[in-house]
C-alpha positions in Angstrom: -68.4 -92.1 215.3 -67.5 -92.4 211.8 -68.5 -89.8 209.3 -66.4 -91.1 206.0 -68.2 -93.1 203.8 -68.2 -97.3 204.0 -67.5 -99.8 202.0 -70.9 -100.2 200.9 -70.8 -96.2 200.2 -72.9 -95.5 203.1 -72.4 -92.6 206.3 -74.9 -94.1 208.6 -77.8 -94.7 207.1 -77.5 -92.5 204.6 -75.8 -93.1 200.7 -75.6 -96.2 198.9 -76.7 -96.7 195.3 -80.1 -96.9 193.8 -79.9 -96.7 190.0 -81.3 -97.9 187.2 -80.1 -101.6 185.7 -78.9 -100.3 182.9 -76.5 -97.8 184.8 -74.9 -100.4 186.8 -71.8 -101.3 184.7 -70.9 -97.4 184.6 -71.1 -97.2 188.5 -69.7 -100.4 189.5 -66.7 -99.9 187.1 -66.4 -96.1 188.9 -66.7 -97.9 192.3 -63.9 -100.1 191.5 -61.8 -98.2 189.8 -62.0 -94.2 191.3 -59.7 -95.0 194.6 -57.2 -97.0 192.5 -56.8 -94.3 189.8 -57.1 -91.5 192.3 -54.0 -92.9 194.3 -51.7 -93.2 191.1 -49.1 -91.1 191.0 -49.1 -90.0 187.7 -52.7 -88.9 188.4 -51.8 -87.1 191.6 -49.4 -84.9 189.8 -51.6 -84.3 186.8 -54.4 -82.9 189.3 -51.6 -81.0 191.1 -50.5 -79.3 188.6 -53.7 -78.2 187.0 -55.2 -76.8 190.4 -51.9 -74.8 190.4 -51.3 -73.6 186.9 -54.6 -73.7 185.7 -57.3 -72.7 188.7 -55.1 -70.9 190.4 -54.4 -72.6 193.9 -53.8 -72.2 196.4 -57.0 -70.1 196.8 -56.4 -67.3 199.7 -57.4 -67.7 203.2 -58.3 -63.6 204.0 -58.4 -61.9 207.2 -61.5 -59.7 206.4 -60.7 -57.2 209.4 -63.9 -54.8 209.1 -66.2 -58.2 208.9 -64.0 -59.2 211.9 -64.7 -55.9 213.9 -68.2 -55.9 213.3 -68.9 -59.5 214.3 -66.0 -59.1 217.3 -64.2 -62.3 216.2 -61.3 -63.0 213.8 -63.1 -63.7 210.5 -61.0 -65.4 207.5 -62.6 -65.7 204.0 -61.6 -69.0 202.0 -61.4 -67.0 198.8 -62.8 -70.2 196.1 -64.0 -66.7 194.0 -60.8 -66.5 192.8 -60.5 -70.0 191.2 -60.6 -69.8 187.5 -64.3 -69.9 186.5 -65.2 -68.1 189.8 -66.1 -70.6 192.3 -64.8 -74.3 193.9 -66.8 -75.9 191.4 -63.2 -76.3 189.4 -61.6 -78.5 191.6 -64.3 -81.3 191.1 -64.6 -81.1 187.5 -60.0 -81.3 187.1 -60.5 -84.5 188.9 -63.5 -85.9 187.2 -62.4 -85.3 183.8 -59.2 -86.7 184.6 -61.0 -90.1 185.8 -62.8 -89.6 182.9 -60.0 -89.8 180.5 -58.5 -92.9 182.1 -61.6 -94.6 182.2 -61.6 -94.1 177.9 -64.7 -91.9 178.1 -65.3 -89.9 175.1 -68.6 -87.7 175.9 -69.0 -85.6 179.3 -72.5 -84.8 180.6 -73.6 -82.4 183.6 -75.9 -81.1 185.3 -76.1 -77.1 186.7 -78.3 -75.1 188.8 -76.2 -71.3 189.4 -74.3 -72.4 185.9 -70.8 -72.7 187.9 -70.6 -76.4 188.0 -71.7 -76.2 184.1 -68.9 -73.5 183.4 -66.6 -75.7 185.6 -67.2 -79.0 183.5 -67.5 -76.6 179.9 -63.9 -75.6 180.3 -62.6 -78.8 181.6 -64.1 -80.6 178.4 -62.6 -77.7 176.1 -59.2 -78.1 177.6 -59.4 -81.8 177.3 -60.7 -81.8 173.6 -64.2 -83.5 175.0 -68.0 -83.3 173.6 -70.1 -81.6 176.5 -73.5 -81.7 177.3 -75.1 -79.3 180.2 -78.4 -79.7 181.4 -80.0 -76.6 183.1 -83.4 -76.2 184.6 -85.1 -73.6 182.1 -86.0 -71.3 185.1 -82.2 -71.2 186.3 -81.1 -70.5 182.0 -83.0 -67.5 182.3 -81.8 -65.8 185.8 -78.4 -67.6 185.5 -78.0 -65.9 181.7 -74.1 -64.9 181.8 -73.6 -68.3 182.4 -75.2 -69.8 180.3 -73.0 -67.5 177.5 -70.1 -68.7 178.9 -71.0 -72.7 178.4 -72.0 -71.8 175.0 -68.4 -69.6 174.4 -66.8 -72.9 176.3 -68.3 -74.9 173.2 -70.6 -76.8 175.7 -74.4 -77.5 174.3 -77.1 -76.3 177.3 -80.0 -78.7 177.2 -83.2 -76.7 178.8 -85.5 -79.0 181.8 -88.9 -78.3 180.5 -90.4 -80.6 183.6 -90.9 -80.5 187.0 -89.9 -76.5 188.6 -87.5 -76.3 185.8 -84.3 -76.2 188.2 -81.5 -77.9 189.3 -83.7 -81.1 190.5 -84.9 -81.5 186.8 -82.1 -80.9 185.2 -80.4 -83.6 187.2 -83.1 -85.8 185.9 -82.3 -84.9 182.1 -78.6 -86.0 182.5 -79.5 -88.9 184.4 -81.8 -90.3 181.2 -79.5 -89.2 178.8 -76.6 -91.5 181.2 -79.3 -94.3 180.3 -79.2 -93.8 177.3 -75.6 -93.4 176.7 -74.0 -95.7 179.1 -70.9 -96.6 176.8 -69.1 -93.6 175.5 -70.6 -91.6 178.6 -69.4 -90.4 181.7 -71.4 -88.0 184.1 -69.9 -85.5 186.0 -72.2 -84.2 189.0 -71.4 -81.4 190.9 -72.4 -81.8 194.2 -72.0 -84.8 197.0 -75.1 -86.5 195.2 -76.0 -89.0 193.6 -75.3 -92.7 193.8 -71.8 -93.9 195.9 -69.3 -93.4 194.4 -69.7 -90.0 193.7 -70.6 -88.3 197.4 -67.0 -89.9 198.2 -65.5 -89.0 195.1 -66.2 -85.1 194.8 -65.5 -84.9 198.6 -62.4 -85.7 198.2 -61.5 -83.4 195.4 -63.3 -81.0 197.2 -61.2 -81.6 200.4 -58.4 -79.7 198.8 -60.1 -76.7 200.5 -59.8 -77.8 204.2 -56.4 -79.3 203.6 -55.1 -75.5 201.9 -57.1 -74.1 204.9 -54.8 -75.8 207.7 -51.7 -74.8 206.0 -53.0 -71.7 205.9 -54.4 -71.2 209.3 -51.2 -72.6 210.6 -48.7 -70.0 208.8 -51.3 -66.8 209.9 -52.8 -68.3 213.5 -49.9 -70.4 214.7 -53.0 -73.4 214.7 -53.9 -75.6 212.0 -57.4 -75.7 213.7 -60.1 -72.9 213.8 -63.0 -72.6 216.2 -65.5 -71.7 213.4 -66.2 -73.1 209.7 -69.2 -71.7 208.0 -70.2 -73.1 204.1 -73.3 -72.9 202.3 -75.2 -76.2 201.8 -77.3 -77.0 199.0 -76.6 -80.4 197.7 -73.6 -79.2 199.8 -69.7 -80.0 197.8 -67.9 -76.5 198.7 -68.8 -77.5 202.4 -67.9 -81.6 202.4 -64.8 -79.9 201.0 -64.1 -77.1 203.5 -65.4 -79.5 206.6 -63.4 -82.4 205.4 -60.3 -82.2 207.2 -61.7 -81.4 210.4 -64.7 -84.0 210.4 -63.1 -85.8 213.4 -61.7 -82.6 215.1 -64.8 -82.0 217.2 -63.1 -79.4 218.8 -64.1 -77.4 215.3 -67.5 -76.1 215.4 -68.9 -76.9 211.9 -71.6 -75.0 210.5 -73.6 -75.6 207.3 -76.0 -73.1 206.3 -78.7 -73.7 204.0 -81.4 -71.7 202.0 -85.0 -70.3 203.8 -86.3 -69.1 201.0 -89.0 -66.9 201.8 -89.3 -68.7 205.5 -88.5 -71.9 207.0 -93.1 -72.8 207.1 -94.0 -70.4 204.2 -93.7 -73.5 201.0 -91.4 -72.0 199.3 -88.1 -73.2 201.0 -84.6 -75.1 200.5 -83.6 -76.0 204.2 -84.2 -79.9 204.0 -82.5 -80.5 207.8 -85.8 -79.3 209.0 -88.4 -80.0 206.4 -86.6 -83.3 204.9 -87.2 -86.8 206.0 -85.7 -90.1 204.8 -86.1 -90.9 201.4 -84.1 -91.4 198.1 -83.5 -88.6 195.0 -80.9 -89.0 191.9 -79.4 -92.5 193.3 -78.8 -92.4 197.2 -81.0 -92.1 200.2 -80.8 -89.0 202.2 -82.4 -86.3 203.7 -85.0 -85.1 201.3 -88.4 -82.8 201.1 -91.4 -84.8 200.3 -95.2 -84.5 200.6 -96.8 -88.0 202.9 -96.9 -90.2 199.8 -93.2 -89.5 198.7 -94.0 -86.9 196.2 -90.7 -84.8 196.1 -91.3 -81.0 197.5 -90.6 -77.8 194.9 -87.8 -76.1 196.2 -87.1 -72.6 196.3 -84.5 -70.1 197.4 -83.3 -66.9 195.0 -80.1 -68.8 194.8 -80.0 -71.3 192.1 -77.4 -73.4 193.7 -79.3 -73.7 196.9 -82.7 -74.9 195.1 -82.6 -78.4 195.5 -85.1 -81.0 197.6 -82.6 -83.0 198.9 -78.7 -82.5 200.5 -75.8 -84.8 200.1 -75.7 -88.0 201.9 -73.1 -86.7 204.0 -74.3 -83.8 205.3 -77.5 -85.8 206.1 -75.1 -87.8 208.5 -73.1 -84.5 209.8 -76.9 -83.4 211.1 -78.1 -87.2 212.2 -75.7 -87.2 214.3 -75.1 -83.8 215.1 -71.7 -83.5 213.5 -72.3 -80.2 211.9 -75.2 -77.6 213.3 -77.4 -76.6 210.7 -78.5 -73.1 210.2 -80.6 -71.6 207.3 -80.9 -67.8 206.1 -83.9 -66.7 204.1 -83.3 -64.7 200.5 -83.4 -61.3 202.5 -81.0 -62.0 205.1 -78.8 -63.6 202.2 -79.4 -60.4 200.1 -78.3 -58.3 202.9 -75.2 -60.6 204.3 -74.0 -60.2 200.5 -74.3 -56.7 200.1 -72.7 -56.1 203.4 -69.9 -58.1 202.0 -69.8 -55.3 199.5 -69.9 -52.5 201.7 -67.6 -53.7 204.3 -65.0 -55.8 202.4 -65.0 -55.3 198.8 -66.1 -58.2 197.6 -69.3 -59.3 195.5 -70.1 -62.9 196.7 -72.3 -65.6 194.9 -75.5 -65.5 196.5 -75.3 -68.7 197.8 -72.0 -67.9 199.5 -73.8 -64.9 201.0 -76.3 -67.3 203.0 -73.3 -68.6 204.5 -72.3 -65.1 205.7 -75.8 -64.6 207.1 -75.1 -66.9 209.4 -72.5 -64.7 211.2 -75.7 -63.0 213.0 -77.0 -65.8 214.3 -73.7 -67.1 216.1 -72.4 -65.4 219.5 -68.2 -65.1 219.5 -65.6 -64.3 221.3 -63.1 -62.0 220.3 -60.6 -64.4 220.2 -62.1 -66.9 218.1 -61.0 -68.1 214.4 -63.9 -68.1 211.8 -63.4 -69.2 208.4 -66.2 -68.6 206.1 -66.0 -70.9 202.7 -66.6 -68.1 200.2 -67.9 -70.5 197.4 -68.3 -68.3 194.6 -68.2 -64.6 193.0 -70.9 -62.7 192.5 -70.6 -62.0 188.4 -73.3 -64.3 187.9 -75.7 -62.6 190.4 -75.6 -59.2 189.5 -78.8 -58.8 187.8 -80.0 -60.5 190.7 -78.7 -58.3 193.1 -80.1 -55.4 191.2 -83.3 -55.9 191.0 -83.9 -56.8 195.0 -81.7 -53.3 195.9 -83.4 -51.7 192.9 -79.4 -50.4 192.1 
């Protein structure tokens, strides 16, 4: 079984590219040029060196030993918090602007849900001297606020999405038009393994630097490059193609993707698309995806604003086809809870989303001696107020 993408940018049945006419030249030029100028050497070392001296890598693999004892297994955090801007969402954005200089692209666009990925791609367009345009659902602006300040400090312009729930899903629809519009000077960065092929593949990849840190890692503290356990969060799902990346055809590593319940799995107002999706196609590739009969898309919901959206990455829609990865899903109180007992236990404020990741370490059955990493995506800054008003703090 192959889980990487083909040729024709497909895992399975899932991928591919479904875009508008006039978007064509953009993506074909990306398609035929992203794994020539990734392999360079010159662009290596650029991307190198900026994860190093600029995010801050290698992130650190943590033995969090009163998480372990509670859970009676040997649980590791892969601390992405620590990146600069506060979650993975930095190691895409390096590489993308980088691709984006080569290809002679003056003008970044983005799209955000939790902000990070709109942070991320802010400060990569201020440190490369780029314009940058961010489109956030108005919904997520408001409860994603301190981000929101910090794309405005970063010199970025936040463009509200007026339509649809006015989250991440709309907002991706804002930059897409605007990437119509603008085709020449252009280039979009996404954030997640979405979108038309070949960006699944492409943010994978600069994702993977995750699972690749992670064996070093393992291997210096363990003695084993491999662990038993990897737990990530899954909305459109990039912190977990990078964390499972390197182990995708180790199937002695149990992968695990968590996504978001909402307020229950049959209550309408969920994220967890492995078991309400079916086959369909959102923002350029076909994939797993909620949708009423007729192919109207499903409103999302979970309290996290990176977890909100209808659809998951091509990928990970393979990983579950094929029962590659097992799919788990935490609803906002068992998410609220894993997070604070994060807190309590640890030390550590995680991004929401990361905390429905952690709620998953109630639902599996260990053994002492196993190896857990769970991919902590993000800090929790952004969710404070968040985190307030559910524990009334």
């Amino acid at each position: 079984m192959n889980y990487f993408v083909d040729k024709n940018g497909y895992y399975g049945e899932f991928g591919g590219a479904y875009i508008p006419e006039m978007l064509f030249p953009n993506v074909a030029q990306l398609k035929q040029e992203y794994l020539k100028i990734m392999g360079e050497a010159s662009f290596k070392n650029d991307f190198q060196k900026l994860l190093k001296d600029y995010v801050g890598r290698p992130s650190p693999l943590y033995l969090a030993k009163r998480l372990s004892e509670k859970y009676k297994a040997k649980i590791y955090l892969k601390r992405e918090d620590l990146n600069h801007t506060g979650a993975h969402k930095i190691n895409n954005t390096i590489g993308q602007i980088l691709l984006a200089k080569r290809l002679g692209k003056t003008r970044i666009i983005a799209e955000t849900g939790a902000g990070q990925h709109g942070v991320a791609t802010a400060t990569v367009c201020a440190l490369m001297g780029l314009e940058c345009v961010v489109y956030m659902g108005a919904v997520d602006i408001e409860r994603q606020a301190p981000n929101v300040s910090r794309m405005k400090m970063l010199g970025a312009e936040v463009m509200p999405a007026l339509s649809g729930s006015r989250t991440l899903k709309d907002a991706t629809n804002e930059a897409i038009r605007d990437w119509i519009s603008n085709p020449t000077n252009t280039f979009y960065i996404i954030g997640s393994v979405v979108g038309p092929h070949p960006y699944p593949d492409m943010v994978a990849r600069f994702q993977s630097v995750i699972s690749e840190e992670m064996k070093l890692q393992l291997q210096e503290q363990e003695g084993r490059e491999n662990p038993d356990y990897i737990l990530a969060c899954v909305g459109g799902g990039s912190n977990a193609a990078g964390a499972f990346y390197h182990y995708l055809d180790h199937h002695s590593v149990k992968l695990i993707a968590v996504e978001a319940a909402g307020k229950g799995i049959n209550s309408g107002e969920s994220a967890a698309t492995s078991i309400l999706g079916h086959l369909g196609i959102i923002h350029g590739s076909k994939t797993l995806l909620m949708q009423t009969e007729d192919g109207q898309i499903t409103e999302p919901y979970s309290i996290s604003a990176g977890l909100d959206y209808p659809g998951v990455g091509p990928l990970h829609a393979h990983l579950f086809k094929t029962k590659r990865a097992q799919f788990l899903n935490a609803t906002d109180d068992e998410a609220m809870q894993a997070g604070m007992e994060l807190c309590k236990l640890e030390g550590i404020i995680p991004a929401i989303e990361s905390a429905h990741a952690l709620a998953a370490l109630a639902k599996l059955k260990f053994k002492p001696s196993d190896v857990v990493v769970v991919n902590l995506s993000g800090r929790g800054d952004k969710d404070l107020d968040t985190y307030v008003k559910y524990f009334n703090l």
